[in-house]
C-alpha positions in Angstrom: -32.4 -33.3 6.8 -28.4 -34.3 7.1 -26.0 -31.6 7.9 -24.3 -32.4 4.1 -27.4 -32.0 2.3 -28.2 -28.6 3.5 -27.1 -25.3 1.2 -24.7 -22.7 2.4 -27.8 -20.4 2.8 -30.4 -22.4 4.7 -27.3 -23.5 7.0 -26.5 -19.4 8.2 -30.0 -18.9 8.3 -30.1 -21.9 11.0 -26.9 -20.3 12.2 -29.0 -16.9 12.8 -29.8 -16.8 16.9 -26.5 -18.0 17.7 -25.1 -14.7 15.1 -27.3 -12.7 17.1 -26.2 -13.6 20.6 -22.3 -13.0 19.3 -22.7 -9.7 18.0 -24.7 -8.6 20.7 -22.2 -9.8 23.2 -19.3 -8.2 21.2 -21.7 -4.3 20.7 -22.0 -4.7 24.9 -18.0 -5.0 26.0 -16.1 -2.7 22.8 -12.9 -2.4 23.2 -10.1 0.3 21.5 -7.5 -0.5 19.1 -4.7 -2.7 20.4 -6.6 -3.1 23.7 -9.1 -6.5 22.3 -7.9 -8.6 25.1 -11.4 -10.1 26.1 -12.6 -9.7 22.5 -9.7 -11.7 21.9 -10.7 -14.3 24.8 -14.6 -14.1 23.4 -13.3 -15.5 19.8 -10.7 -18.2 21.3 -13.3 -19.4 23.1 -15.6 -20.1 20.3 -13.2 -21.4 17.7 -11.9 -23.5 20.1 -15.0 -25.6 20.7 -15.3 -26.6 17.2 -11.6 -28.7 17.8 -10.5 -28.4 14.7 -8.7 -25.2 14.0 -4.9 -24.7 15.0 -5.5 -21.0 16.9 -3.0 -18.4 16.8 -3.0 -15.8 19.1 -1.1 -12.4 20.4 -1.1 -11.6 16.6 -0.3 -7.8 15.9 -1.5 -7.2 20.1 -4.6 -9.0 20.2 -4.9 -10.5 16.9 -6.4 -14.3 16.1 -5.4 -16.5 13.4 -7.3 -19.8 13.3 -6.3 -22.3 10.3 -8.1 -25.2 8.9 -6.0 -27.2 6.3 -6.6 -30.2 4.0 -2.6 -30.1 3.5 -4.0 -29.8 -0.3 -4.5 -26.7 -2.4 -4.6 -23.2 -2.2 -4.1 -20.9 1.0 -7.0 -18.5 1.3 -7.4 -15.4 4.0 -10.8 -14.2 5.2 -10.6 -11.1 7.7 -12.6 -9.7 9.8 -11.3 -6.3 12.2 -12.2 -6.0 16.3 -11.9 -2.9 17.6 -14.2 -0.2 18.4 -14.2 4.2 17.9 -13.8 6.0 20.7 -17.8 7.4 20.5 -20.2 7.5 23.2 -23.5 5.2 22.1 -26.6 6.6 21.7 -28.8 4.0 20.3 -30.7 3.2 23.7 -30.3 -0.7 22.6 -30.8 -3.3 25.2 -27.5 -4.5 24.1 -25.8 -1.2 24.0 -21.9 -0.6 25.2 -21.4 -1.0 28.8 -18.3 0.8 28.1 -18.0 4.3 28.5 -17.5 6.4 25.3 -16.7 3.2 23.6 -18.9 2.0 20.7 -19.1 -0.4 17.7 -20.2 2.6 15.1 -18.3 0.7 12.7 -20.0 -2.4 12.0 -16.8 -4.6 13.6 -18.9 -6.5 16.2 -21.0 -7.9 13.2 -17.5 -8.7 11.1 -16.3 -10.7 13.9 -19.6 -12.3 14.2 -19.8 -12.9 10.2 -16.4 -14.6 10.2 -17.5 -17.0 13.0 -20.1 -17.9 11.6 -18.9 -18.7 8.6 -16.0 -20.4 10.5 -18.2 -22.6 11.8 -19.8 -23.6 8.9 -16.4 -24.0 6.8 -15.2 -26.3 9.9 -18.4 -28.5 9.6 -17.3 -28.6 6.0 -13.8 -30.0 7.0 -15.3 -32.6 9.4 -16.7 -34.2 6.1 -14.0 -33.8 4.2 -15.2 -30.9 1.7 -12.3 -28.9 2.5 -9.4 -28.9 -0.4 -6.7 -26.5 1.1 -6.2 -24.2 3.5 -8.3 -21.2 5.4 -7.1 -18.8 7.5 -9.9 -16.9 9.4 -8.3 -13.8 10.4 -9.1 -11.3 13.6 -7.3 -8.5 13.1 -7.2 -5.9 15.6 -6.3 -2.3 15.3 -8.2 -1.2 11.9 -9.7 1.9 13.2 -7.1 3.3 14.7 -2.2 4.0 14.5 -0.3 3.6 17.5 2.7 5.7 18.6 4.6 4.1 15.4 1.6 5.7 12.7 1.0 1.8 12.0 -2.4 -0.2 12.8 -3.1 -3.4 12.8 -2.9 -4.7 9.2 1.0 -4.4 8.8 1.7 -6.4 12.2 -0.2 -8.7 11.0 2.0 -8.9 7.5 5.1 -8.5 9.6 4.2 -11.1 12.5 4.8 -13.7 9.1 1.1 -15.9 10.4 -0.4 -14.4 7.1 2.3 -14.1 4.5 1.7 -17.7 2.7 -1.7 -16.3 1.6 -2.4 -16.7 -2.0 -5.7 -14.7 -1.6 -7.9 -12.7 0.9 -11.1 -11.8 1.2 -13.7 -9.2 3.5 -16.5 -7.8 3.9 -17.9 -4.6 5.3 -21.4 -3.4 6.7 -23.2 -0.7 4.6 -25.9 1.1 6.3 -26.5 3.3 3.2 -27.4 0.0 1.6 -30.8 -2.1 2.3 -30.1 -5.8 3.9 -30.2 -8.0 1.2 -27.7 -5.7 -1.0 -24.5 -5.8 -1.7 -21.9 -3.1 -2.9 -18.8 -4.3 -5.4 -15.5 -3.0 -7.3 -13.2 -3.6 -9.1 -9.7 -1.7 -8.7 -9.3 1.1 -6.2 -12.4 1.1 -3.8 -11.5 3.1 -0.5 -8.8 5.8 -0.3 -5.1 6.7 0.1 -4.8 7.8 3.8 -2.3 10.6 4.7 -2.5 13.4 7.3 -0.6 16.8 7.3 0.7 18.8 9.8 1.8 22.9 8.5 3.0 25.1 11.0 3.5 28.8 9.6 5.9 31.1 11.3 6.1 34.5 11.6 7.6 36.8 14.4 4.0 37.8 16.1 3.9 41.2 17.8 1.6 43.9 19.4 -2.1 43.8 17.7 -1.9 47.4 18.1 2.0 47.7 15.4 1.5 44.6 13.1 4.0 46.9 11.0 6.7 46.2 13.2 6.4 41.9 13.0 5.5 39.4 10.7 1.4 37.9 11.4 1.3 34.2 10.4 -2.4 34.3 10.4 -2.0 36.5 7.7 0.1 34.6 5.8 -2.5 31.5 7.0 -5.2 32.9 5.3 -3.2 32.9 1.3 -2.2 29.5 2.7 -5.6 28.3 3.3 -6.9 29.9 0.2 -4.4 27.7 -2.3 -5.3 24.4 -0.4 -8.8 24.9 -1.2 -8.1 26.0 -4.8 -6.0 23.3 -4.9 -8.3 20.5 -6.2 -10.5 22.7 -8.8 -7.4 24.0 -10.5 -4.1 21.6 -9.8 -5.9 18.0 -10.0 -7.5 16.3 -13.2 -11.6 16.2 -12.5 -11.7 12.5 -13.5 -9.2 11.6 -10.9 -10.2 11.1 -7.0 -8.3 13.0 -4.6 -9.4 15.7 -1.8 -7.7 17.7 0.9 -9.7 18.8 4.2 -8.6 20.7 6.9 -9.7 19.2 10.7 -7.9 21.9 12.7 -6.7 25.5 12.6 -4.8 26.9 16.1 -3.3 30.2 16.4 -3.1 32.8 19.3 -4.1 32.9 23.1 -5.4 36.8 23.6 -7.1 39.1 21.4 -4.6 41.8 21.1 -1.0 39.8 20.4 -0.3 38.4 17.0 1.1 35.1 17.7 4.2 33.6 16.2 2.7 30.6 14.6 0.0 28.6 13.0 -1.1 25.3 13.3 -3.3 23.6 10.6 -3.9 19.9 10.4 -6.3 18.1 7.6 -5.7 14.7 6.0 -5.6 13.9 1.9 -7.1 11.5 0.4 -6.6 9.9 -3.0 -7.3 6.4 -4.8 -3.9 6.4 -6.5 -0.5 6.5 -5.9 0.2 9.4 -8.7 -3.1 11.2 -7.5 -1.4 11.1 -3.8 2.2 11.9 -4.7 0.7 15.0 -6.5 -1.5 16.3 -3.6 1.4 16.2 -1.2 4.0 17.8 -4.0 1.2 20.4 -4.3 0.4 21.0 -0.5 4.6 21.5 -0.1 4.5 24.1 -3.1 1.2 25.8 -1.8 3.4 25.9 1.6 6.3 28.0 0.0 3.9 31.0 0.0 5.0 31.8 3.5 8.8 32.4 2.2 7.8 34.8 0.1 5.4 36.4 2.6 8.4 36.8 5.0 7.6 33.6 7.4 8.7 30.1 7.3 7.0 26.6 7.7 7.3 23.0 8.3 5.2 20.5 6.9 5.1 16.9 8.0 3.1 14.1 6.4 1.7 10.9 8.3 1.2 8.3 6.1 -1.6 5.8 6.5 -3.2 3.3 5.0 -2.7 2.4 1.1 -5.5 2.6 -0.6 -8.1 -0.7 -1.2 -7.5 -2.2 -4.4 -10.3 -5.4 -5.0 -8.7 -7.4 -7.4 -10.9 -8.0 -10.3 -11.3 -11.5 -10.8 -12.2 -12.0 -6.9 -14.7 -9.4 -7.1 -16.5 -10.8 -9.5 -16.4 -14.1 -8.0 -18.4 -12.2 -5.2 -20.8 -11.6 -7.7 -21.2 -14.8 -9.3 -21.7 -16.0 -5.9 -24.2 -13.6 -4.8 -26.1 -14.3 -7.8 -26.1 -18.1 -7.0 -27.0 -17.9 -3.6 -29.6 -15.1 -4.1 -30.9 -15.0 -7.8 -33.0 -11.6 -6.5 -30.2 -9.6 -4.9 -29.4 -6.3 -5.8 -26.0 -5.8 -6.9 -24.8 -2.3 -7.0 -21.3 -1.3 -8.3 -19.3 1.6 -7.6 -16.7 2.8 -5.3 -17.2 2.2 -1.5 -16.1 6.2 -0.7 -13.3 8.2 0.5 -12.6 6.3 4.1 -10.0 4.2 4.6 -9.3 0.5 5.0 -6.4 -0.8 6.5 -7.4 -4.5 4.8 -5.8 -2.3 1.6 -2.2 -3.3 3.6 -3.2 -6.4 2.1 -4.7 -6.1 -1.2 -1.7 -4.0 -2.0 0.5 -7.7 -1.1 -1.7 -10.7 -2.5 -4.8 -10.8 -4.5 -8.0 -9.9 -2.4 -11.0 -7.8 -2.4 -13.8 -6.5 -0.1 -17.4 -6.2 -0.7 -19.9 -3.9 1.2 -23.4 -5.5 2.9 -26.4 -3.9 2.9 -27.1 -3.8 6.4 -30.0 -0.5 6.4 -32.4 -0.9 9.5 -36.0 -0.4 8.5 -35.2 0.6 5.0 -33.6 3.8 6.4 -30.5 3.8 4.0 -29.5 7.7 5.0 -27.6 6.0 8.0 -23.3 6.1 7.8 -20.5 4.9 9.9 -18.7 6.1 13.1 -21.8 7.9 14.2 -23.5 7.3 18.1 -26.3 6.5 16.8 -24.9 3.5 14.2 -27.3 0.5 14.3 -27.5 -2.3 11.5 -30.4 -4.6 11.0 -29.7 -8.3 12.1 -31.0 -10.3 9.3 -28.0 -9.2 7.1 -25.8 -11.6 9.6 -26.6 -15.0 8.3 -26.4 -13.3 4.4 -23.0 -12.6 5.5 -22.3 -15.8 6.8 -23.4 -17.1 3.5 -21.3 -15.2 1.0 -17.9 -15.5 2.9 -18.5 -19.3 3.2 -19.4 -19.6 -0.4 -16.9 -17.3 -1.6 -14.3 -19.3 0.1 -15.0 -22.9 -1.0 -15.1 -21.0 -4.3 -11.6 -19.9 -4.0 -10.6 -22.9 -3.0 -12.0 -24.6 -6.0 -10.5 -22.3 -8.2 -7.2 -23.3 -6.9 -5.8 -20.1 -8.0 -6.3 -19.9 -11.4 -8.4 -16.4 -11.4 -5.5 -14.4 -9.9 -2.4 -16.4 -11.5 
């Protein structure tokens, strides 16, 4: 049977050894945000075979952008992240990170591998002419984790200018809480608003023995520490998304001296920009207790990613597609959680939307992400391959019209 007769999903299934080998390569050598380099090397390498993309590189640190372009029509983005968490593996794989403490938990290996595979097909596509526009297969490093600046690798990659003539992007991610052969989709905000906080509360500390004679920010802490967690029953509308956890609480070196300070650090999440203006306005009030309890405090807030807003129209091009390619898969809908996505960086800039892939190893769907133990099963690879490929030449078809 000729290559041009073949459908998009019979061509990733034929694709499905070579997927394998990829993402098994990639789950051995992980590397940390901004530090890709020989992931970087691994992908150039591979595009570059196929002799008909122009290959940016150096994008954002270690980031890839490889174009294909009819010179005609739209300009489409499909991303795929490249870095790994900082966890110590503890699958006992054959294939497992040679790294130490370093880990695909995330699912990244098998985005990059998902996004080269459909590169490949979409390039085969070009060589016979079925390509009207342009694709820009994105490798974008730096998802997981900020540098010194709070910034990861989705704004570089907006600010380097190689993605900024998108008219559209798309993604997907791996689900483990979802059997292979399943997809996730949503429309509007999917994953959260990211900020962290950091409260110190100040008192004057003294003896343990005359806590008359000072002022005890622990004290104070624990009215602080009360309001925060009253703050989302009693301060936020229940049909609105938005939560505030504390990570960290540090006071004190000895057991009998009250210490000056406090240190409390958490992170607030949110799906919209009132819900998150309101949290932090609310955490700064909730602060103020310590005035009036004598101390003083300073609050600083990180910001982080924007939350991810799936446009729509694209999403349910996702599910028009899915339904095409595989009349019997499930199609669940709903929103993917309260983690963050730094692909929202851009959503929040051009049209574009991400769906989540069942990826569940042996039906097990109580698995999650960024855990040492995080394994996905295979077979979801060439489905992958399949929808991004599909979804693409659908976009490009579409020549705009379901976002203008």
């Amino acid at each position: 049977m000729q290559l041009e007769n073949w459908d998009t999903t019979k061509r990733s299934e034929f694709l499905k050894s070579e997927l394998i080998d990829w993402r098994r390569h990639l789950h051995r050598y992980p590397e940390l945000s901004f530090r890709e380099k020989k992931t970087s090397d691994f992908i150039k390498q591979i595009l570059e075979a196929e002799q008909v993309f122009d290959i940016q590189t150096g994008i954002a640190g270690h980031g890839i952008v490889a174009t294909l372009s009819s010179g005609n029509g739209p300009i489409i983005g499909v991303r795929a992240d490249m870095d790994a968490l900082p966890i110590e593996e503890q699958t006992g794989m054959e294939y497992s990170s040679e790294h130490l403490g370093v880990m695909h938990a995330c699912g990244h290996d098998a985005h990059m591998t998902m996004l080269l595979g459909a590169a490949r097909l979409l390039a085969e596509d070009y060589k016979l002419d079925k390509i009207n526009g342009t694709i820009k297969f994105i490798f974008q490093p730096a998802e997981e984790a900020a540098d010194q600046y709070g910034l990861t690798g989705a704004p570089y990659m907006i600010r380097s200018g190689a993605i900024n003539d998108l008219e559209a992007a798309i993604a997907l991610h791996v689900c483990p809480w979802r059997n292979t052969g399943e997809i996730l989709v949503n429309k509007g905000p999917s994953m959260a608003n990211i900020d962290n906080f950091f409260l110190t509360i100040n008192g004057t500390g003294g003896h343990g023995g005359y806590p008359h004679q000072g002022t005890d920010p622990i004290w104070m802490a624990t009215y602080i520490l009360q309001g925060i967690y009253s703050l989302i029953s009693r301060k936020i509308n229940p049909l609105d998304v938005g939560t505030i956890s504390i990570g960290e609480i540090h006071a004190g070196h000895t057991s009998n001296v009250i210490p000056e300070s406090v240190q409390i650090k958490g992170t607030i999440r949110s799906y919209t920009t009132e819900i998150r203006e309101q949290l932090i306005e609310e955490l700064q009030s909730i602060a103020k207790i310590t005035e009036t309890l004598g101390g003083y405090f300073t609050l600083d807030i990180e910001r982080g990613e924007p939350a991810l807003y799936n446009h729509p129209s694209i999403t349910d091009l996702f599910k028009d597609v899915a339904g095409s390619l595989y009349p019997n898969m499930p199609i669940y809908e709903g929103p993917f959680g309260m983690g963050g996505e730094d692909f929202g960086h851009i959503t929040n800039d051009i049209p574009g939307a991400m769906f989540f892939l069942g990826c569940a190893l042996n039906g097990d769907t109580t698995g999650s992400l960024h855990t040492s133990d995080f394994q996905i099963n295979e077979d979801a690879l060439p489905i992958g391959v399949a929808l991004l490929t599909e979804s693409t030449h659908r976009l490009l078809a579409n020549n705009g019209k379901l976002w203008r």
